[in-house]
C-alpha positions in Angstrom: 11.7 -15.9 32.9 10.7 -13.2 35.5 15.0 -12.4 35.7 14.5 -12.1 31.7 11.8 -9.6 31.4 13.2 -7.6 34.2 16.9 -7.4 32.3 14.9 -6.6 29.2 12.7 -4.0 31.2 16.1 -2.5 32.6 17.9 -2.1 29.3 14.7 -0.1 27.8 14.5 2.3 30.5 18.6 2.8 30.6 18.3 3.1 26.5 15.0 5.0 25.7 14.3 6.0 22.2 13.9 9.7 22.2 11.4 11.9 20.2 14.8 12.7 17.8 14.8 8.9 16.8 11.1 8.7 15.9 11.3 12.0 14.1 13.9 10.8 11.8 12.3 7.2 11.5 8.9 9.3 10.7 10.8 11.7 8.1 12.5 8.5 6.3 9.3 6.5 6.0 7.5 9.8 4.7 10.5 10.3 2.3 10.3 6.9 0.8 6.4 6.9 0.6 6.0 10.5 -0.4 4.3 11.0 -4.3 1.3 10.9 -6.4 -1.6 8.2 -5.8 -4.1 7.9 -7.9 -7.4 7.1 -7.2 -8.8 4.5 -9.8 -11.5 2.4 -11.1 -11.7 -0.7 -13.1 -13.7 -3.6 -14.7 -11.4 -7.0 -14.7 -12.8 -9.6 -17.0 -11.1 -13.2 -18.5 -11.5 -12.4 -22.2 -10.2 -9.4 -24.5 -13.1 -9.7 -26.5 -15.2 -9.1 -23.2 -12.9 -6.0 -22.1 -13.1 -4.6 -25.6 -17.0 -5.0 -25.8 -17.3 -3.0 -22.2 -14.8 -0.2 -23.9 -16.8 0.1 -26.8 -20.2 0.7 -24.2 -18.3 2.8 -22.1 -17.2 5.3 -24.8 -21.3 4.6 -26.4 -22.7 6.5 -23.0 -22.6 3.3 -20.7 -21.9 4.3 -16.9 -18.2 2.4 -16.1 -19.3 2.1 -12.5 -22.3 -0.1 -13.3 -20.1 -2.0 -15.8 -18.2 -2.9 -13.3 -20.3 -3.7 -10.5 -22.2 -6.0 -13.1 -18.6 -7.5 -14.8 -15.7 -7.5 -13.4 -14.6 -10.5 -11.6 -13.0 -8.5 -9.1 -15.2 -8.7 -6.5 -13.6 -6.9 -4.3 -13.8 -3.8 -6.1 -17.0 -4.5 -8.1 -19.3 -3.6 -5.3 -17.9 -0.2 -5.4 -18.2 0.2 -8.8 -14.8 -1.3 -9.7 -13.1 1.8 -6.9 -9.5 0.9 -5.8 -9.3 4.1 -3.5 -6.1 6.2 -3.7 -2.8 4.0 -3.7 0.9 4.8 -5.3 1.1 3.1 -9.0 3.8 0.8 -7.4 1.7 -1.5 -5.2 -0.4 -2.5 -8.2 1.4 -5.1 -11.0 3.6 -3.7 -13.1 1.4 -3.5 -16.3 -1.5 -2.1 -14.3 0.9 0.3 -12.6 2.2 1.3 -16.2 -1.1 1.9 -18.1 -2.1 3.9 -14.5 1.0 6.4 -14.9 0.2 7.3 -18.8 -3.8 8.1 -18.1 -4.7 11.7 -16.7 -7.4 12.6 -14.6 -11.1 11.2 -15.8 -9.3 9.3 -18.7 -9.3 5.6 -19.4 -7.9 3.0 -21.3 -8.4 2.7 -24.8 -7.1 -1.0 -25.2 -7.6 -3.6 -22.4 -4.5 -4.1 -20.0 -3.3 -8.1 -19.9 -1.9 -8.8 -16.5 -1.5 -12.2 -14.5 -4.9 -11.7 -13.5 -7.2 -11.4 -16.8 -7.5 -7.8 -18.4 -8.5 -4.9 -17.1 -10.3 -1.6 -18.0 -8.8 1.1 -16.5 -10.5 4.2 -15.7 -8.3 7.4 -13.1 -11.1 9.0 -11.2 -8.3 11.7 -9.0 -5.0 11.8 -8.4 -2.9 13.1 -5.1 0.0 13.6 -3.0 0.3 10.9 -1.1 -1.2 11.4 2.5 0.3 11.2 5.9 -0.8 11.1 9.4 0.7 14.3 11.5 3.6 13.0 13.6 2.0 13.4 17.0 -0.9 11.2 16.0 1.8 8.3 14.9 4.8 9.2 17.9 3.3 6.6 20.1 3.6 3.9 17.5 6.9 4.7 16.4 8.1 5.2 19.7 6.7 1.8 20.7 8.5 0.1 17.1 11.8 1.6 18.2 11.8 0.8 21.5 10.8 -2.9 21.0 13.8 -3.3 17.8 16.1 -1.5 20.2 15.8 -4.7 22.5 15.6 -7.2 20.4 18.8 -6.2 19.1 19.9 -6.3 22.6 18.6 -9.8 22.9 20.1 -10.7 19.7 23.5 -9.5 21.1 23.4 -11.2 24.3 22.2 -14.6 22.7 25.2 -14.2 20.0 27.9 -13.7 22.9 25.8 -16.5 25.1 28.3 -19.9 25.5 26.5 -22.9 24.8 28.9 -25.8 25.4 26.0 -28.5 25.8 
């Protein structure tokens, strides 16, 4: 075991991951998470009657944050007045994701929106580019994730060449 960690320790200080690598490993995960998030509220209820009624009190003068806190079965979100924070329209389900995309800043949905879940009000407080920490405030990290799938690659080499004849 102690032979183990010391080979392991060996191979990480012969093969360091330099600042180049978590540069470009920084750049690509910024490239493929780079775009708009939109900050959005909503009001998740079982029935489309329900969502409709709330619409209709919403457009009457009715606050949509205290809908929410006081409807939605989301209670996650509810608490905050149905606020999902900022987040890319892709981590939501795809029919949420779609009725977020078509509404502009401080609009909202005029129908309900039937996911798996029940149906949903929909309400776009802000939109974004997406945020990113600078890279000297995530090197460390990176540095650390490279290092550590730079040996386990090792380990998975050396365990594919080992000879197990028992």
């Amino acid at each position: 075991s102690i032979l183990i960690r010391e080979l392991f320790a060996d191979y990480a200080k012969k093969n360091p991951v330099t600042e180049a690598d978590a540069k470009a490993e920084y750049e690509k995960f910024k490239a493929q998470n780079s775009g708009e998030e939109v900050r959005a509220r909503h009001i998740l209820v079982e029935k489309e009657d329900d969502a409709k009624a709330l619409i209709a009190q919403i457009k009457g003068g009715a606050k949509f944050e205290e809908l929410a806190s006081k409807n939605s079965k989301d209670t996650g979100s509810a608490a905050n007045g149905g606020d999902l924070d900022f987040a890319k329209p892709s981590s939501y389900v795809p029919e949420f994701a779609e009725a977020i995309t078509k509404l502009k800043k401080g609009e909202m949905t005029d129908a309900p929106v039937k996911t798996q879940y029940g149906f949903h009000i929909i309400k776009v407080e802000d939109t974004r580019e997406a945020q990113f920490p600078a890279f000297d405030d995530v090197k460390a990290q990176i540095l650390q994730r490279l290092q550590q799938q730079k040996v386990g690659a090792f380990q998975q080499e050396l365990k594919s060449k080992a000879k197990t004849d028992y």
